[in-house]
Backbone as a chain_set.jsonl record, in Angstrom:
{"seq": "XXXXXXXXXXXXXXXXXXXXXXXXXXXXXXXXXXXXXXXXXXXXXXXXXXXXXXXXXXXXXXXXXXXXXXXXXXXXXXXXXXXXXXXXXXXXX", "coords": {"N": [[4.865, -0.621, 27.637], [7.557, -0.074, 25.722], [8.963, 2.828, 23.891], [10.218, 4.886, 21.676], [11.415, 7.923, 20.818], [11.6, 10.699, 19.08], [13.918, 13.1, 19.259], [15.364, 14.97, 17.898], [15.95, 16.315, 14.34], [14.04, 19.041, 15.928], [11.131, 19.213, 13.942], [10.935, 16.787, 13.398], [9.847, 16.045, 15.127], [8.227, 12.95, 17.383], [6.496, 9.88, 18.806], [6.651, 6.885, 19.131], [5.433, 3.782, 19.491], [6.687, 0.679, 19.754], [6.455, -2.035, 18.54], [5.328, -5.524, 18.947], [6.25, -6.999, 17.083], [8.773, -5.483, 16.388], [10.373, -3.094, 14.976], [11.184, -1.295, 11.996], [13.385, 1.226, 11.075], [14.211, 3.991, 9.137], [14.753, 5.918, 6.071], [13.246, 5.328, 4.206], [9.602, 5.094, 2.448], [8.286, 2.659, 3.36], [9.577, 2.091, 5.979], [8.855, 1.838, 9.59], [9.121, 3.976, 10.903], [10.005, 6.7, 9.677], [12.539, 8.733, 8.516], [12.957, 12.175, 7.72], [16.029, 12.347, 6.968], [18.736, 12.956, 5.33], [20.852, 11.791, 5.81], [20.476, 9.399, 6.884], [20.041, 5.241, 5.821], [18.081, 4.273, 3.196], [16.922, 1.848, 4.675], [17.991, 1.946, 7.728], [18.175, 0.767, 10.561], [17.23, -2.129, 12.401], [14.477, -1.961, 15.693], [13.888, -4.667, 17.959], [12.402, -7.2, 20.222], [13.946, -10.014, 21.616], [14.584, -12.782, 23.118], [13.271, -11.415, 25.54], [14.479, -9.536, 25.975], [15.429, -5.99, 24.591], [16.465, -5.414, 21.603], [18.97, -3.291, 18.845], [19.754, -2.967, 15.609], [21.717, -2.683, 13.288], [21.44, -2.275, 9.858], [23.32, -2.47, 7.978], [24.281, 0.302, 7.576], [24.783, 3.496, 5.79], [26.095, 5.478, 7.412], [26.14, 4.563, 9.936], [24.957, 3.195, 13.26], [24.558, 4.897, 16.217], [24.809, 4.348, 19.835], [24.844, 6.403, 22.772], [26.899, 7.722, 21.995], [28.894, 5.522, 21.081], [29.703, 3.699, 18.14], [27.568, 0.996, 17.441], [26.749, -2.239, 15.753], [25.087, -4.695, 16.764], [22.896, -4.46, 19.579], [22.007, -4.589, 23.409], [19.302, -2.909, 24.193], [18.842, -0.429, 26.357], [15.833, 2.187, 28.834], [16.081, 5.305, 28.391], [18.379, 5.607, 27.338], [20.375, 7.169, 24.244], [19.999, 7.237, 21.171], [21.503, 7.819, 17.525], [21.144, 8.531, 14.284], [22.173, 9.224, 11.742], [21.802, 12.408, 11.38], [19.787, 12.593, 13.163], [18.516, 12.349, 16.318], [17.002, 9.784, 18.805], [15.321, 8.692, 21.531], [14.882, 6.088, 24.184], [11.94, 5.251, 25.595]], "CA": [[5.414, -0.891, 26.326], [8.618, 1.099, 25.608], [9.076, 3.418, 22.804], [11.323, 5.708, 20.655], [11.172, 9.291, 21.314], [12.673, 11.66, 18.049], [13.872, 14.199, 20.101], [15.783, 15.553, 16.902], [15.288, 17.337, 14.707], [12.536, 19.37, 16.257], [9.834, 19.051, 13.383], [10.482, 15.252, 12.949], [9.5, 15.168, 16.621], [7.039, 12.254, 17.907], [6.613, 9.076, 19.961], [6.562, 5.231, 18.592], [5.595, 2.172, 20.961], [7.882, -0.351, 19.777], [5.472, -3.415, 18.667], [6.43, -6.617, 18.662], [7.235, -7.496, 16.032], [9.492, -4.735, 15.858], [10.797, -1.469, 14.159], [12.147, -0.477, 10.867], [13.899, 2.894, 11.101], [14.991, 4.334, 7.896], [14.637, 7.01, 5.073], [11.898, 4.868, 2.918], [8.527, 5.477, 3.249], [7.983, 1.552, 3.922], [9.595, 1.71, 6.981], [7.739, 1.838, 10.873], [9.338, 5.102, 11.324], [10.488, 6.932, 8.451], [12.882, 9.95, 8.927], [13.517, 12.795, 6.787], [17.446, 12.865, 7.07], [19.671, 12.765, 4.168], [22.149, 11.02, 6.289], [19.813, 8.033, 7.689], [19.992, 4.654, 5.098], [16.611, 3.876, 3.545], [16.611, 0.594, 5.922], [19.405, 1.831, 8.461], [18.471, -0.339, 11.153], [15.663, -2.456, 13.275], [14.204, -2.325, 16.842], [13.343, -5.956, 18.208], [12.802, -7.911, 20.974], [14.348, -11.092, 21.584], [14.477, -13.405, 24.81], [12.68, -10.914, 26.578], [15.052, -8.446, 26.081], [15.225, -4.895, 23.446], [17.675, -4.879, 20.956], [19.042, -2.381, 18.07], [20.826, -3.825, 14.96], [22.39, -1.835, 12.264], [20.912, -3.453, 8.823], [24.049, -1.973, 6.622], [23.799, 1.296, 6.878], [26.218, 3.66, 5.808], [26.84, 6.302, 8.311], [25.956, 3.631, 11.139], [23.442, 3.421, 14.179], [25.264, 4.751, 17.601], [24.313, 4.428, 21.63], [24.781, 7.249, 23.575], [27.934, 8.054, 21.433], [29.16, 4.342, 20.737], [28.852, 2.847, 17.189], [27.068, -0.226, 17.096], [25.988, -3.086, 14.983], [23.847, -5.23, 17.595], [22.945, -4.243, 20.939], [20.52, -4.596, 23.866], [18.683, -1.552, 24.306], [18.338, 0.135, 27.7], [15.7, 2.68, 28.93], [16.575, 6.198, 28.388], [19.249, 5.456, 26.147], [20.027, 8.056, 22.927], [20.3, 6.432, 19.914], [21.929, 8.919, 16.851], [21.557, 7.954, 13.26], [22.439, 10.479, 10.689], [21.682, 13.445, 12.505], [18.568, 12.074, 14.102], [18.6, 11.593, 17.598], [16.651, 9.295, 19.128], [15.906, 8.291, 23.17], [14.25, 5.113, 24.47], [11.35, 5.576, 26.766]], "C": [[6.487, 0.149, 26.004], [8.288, 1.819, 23.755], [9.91, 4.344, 22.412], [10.626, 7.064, 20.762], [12.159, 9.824, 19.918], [12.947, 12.669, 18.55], [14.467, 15.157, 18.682], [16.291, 15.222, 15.402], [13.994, 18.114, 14.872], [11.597, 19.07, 15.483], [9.878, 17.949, 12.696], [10.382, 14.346, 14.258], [8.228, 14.171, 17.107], [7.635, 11.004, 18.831], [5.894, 7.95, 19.179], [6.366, 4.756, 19.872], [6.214, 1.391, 19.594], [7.026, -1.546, 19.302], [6.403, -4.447, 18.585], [6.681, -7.478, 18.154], [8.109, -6.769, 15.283], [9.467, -3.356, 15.191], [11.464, -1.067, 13.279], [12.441, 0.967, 10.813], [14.402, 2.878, 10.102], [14.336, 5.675, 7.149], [13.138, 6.355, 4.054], [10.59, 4.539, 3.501], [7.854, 3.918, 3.54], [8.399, 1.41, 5.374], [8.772, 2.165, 8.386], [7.88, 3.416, 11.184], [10.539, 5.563, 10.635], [11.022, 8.631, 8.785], [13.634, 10.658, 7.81], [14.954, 13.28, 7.102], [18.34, 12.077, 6.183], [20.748, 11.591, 4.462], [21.82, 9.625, 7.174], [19.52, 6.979, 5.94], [18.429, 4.507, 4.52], [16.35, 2.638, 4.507], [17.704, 1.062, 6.761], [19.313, 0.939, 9.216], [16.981, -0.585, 11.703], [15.693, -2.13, 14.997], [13.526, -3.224, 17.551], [13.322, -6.181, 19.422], [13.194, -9.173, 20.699], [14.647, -11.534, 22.622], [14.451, -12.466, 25.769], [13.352, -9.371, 26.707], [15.029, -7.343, 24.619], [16.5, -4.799, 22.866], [17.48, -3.535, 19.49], [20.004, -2.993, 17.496], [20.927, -2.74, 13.767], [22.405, -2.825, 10.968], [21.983, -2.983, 7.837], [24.627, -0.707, 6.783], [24.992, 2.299, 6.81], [26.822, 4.936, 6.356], [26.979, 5.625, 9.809], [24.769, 3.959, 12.1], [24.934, 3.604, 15.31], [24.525, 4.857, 18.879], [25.254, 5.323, 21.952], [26.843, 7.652, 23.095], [28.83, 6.838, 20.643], [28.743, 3.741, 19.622], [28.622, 1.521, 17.678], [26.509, -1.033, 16.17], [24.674, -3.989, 15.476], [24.079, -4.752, 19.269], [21.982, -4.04, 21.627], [20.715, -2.876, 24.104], [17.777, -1.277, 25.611], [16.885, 1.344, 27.582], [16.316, 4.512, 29.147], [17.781, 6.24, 27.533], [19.05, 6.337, 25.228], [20.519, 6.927, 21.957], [20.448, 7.703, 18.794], [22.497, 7.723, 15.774], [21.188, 8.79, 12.414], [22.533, 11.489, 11.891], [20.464, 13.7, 13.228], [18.998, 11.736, 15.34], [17.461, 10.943, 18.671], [16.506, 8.763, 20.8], [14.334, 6.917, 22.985], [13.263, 5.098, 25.399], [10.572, 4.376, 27.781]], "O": [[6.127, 1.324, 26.064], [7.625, 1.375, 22.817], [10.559, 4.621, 23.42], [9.404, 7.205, 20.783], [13.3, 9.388, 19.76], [12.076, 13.51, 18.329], [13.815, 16.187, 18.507], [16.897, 14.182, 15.143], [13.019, 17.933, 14.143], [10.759, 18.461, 16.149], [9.228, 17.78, 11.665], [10.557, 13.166, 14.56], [7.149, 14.758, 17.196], [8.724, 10.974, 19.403], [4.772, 8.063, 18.685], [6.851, 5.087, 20.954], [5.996, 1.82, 18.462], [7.006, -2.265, 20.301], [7.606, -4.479, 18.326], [7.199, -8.543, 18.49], [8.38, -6.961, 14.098], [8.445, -2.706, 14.973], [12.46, -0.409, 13.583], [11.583, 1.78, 10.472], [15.117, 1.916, 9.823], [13.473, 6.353, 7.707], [12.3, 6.988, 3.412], [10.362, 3.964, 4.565], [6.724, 4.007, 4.02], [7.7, 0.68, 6.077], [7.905, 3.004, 8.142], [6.935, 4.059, 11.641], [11.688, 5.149, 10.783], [10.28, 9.536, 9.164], [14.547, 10.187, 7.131], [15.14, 14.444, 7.457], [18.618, 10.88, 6.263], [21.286, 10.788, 3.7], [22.589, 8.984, 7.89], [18.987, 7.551, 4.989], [17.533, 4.621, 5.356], [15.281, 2.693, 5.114], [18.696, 0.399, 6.458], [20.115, 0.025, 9.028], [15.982, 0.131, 11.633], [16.779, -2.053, 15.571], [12.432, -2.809, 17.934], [14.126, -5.516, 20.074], [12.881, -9.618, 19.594], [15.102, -10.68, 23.383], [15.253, -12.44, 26.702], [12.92, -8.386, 27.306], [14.621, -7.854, 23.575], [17.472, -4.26, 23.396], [16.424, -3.001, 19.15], [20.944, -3.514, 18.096], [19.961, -2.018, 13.52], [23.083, -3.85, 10.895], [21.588, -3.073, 6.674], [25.609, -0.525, 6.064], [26.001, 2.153, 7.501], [27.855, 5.425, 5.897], [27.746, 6.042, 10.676], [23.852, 4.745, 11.861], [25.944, 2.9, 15.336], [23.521, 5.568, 18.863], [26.408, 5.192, 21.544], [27.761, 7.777, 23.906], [29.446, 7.171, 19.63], [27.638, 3.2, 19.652], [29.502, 0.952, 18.324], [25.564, -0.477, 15.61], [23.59, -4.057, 14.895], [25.116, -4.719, 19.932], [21.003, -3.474, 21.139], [21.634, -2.059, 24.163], [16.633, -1.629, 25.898], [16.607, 1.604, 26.411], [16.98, 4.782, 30.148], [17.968, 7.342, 27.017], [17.875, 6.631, 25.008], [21.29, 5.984, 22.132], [19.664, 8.636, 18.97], [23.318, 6.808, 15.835], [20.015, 9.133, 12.267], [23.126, 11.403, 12.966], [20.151, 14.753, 13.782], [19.84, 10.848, 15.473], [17.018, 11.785, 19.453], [17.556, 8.429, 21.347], [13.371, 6.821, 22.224], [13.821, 4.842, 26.466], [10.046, 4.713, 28.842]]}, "num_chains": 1, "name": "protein.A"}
């Protein structure tokens, strides 16, 4: 089962599995995985599957969601991959 790694910063470090029916990443404490950074939307974006494959969609938000330096709005989502939203950085495991 893959999962989301917070590599930063250090003391909002842990390890998500991914369910499936998905992942709300954001600032509000409703979402799956809720990060204290000023600069992450309260909904910034989700982590889904869809025909078999892992995507990452950017629900709005207003500094954006990027891959491994690349903004994005939708995109499949590799292993090992960083993901960086606000100044969270994120890897795919």
């Amino acid at each position: 089962m893959p999962q989301i790694a917070v590599l930063y910063p250090e003391e909002e470090r842990c390890i998500v599995n991914i369910p499936i029916k998905g992942l709300l990443i954001g600032r509000a404490s409703f979402c799956d995985l809720q990060l204290k950074d000023e600069f992450v939307s309260e909904r910034h974006c989700k982590v889904f599957f869809e025909n078999g494959d892992l995507f990452i969609e950017d629900l709005g938000s207003t500094n954006g969601t990027f891959i491994n330096g690349a903004e994005v709005q939708k995109s499949i989502l590799e292993l090992e991959q960083n993901i960086q939203i606000g100044v969270s950085v994120l890897k795919v495991q």
